[in-house]
C-alpha positions as CSV (number, residue, x, y, z in Angstrom):
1,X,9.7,7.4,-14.7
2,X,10.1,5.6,-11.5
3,X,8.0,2.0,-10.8
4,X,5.2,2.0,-8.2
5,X,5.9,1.2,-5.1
6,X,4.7,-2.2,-4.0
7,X,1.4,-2.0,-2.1
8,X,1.5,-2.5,1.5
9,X,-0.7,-5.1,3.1
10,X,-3.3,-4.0,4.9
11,X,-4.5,-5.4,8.5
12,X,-7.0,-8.0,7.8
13,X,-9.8,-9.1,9.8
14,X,-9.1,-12.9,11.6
15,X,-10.7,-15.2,13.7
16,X,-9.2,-16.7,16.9
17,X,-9.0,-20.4,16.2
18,X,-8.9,-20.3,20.6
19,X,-12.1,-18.4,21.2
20,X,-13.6,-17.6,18.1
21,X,-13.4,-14.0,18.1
22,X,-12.9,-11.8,15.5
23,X,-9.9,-9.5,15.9
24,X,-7.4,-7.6,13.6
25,X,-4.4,-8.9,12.4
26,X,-1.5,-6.8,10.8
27,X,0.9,-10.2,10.2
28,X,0.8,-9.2,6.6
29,X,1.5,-6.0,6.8
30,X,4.7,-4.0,5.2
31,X,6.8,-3.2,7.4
32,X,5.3,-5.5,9.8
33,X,3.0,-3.3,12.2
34,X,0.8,-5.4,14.5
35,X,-0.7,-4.9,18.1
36,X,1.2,-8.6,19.1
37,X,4.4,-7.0,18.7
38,X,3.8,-5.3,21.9
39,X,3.8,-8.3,23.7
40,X,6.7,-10.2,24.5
41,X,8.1,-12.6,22.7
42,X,6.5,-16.3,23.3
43,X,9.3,-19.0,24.0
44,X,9.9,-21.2,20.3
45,X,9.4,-24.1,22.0
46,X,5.5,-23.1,22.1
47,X,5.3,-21.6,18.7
48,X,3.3,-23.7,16.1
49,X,5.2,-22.7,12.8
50,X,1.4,-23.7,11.4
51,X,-0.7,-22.3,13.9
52,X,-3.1,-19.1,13.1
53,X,-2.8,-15.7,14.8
54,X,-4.6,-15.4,18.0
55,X,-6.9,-12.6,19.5
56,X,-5.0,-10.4,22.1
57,X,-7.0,-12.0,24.8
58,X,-5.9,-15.5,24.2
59,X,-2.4,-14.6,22.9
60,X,-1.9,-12.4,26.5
61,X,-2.3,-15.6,28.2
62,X,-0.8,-17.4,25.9
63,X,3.0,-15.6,27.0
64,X,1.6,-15.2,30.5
65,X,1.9,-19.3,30.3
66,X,4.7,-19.3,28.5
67,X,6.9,-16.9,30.7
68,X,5.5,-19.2,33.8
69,X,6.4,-23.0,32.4
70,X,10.2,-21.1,31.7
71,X,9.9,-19.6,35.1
72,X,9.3,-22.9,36.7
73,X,11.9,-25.2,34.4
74,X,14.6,-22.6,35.4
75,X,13.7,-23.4,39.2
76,X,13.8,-27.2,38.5
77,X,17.3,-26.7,37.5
């Protein structure tokens, strides 16, 4: 007899601590399958390690401001 496989996480229901909108959030999900991993990657240097997940609206802008302060430190240079 073979053990049960582990149960996957499901996507859970969050709250943008930005806006305050309610969204889904597959972080906790096995194999990891959120919307966010569409997006490109934010730079670490604005990742909060303790932050909470944002909505898709805020996150967007989020990298949108991200990939612009890199843009503009690399023309600095």
């Amino acid at each position: 007899m073979t053990a049960p496989a582990s149960p996957a996480h499901a996507v859970k229901s969050a709250r943008c601590p930005r806006c305050g909108r309610a969204f889904d959030c597959g972080r906790q999900t096995e194999p990891f399958d959120c919307w966010c991993k569409t997006l490109p990657a934010m730079p670490a240097s604005q990742l909060d390690p303790r932050g909470r997940c944002l909505c898709p609206e805020c996150l967007a802008t989020a990298v949108a401001a991200g990939a612009a302060a890199t843009q503009d430190a690399g023309k600095k240079r």
